[in-house]
C-alpha positions in Angstrom: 16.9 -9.4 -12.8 15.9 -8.2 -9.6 12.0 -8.1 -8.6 11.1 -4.4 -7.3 9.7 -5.3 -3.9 7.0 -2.7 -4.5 5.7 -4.3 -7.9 5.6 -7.6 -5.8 3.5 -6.2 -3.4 1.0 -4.8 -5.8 0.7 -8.3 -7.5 0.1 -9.7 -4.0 -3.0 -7.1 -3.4 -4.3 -7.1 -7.0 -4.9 -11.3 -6.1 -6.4 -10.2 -2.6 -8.6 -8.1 -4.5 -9.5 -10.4 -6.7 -9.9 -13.3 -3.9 -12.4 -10.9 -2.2 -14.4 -10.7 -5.7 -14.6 -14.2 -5.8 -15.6 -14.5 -2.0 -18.7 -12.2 -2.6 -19.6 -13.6 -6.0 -19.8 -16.9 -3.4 -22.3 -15.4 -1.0 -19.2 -16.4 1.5 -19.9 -14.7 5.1 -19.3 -10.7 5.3 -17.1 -10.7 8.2 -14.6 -13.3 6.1 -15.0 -10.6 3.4 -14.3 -7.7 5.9 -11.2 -9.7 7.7 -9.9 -9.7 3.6 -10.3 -6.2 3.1 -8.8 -5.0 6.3 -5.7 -6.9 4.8 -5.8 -5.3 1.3 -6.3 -2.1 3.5 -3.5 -2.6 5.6 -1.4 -4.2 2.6 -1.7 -0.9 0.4 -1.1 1.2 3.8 2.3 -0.4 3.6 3.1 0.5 0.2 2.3 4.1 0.3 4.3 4.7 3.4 7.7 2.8 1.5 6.7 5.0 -1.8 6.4 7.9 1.1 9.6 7.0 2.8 11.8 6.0 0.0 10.8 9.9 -1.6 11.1 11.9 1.9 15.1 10.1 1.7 15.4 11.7 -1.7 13.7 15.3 -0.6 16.4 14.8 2.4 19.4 14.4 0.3 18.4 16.5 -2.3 17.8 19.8 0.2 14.4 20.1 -0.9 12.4 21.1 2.2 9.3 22.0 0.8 8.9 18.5 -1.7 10.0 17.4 2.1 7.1 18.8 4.5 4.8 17.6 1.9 6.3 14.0 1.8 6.0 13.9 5.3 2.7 15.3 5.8 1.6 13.0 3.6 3.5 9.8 5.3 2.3 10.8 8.5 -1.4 9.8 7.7 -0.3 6.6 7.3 
C-alpha cells in the first residue's frame, strides 16, 4: 500500500501542532513558539499549493478553463 504523500504531511503538522500546544502549556519562550508556527505555517502553505497544483493539472487536461482560472487564482496566493 502506498502512503499518499499529502496524508503524510498532514500527520506531520497535526504533531507540529500539537508540539506547539505542549510548548505553550510549558511557559517555553514565545519566539521558540513563533519559529514553530512559522513552520506549521509554511508546512500547510505547501500542501495547498500540491492540492492547488495537482487540481489546475486536471482543469488543464480536462479543458475546463474556468475550474482553471479559479485553480490558479487561488495557487497564486500561495
Amino acid at each position: 500500500m502506498v502512503k499518499d504523500p499529502t496524508v503524510s504531511q498532514l500527520n506531520r503538522i497535526r504533531g507540529q501542532v500539537d508540539g506547539i500546544s505542549k510548548m505553550y502549556q510549558e511557559q517555553r519562550p514565545c519566539i521558540e513558539i513563533a519559529r514553530q508556527l512559522a513552520a506549521v505555517r509554511s508546512s500547510l502553505a505547501k500542501v495547498a499549493r500540491t492540492m492547488l497544483a495537482a487540481q489546475a493539472a486536471t482543469c488543464s487536461k480536462n479543458g475546463d478553463c474556468a475550474q482553471l482560472d479559479l485553480v490558479l487564482k487561488e495557487l497564486l496566493r500561495y
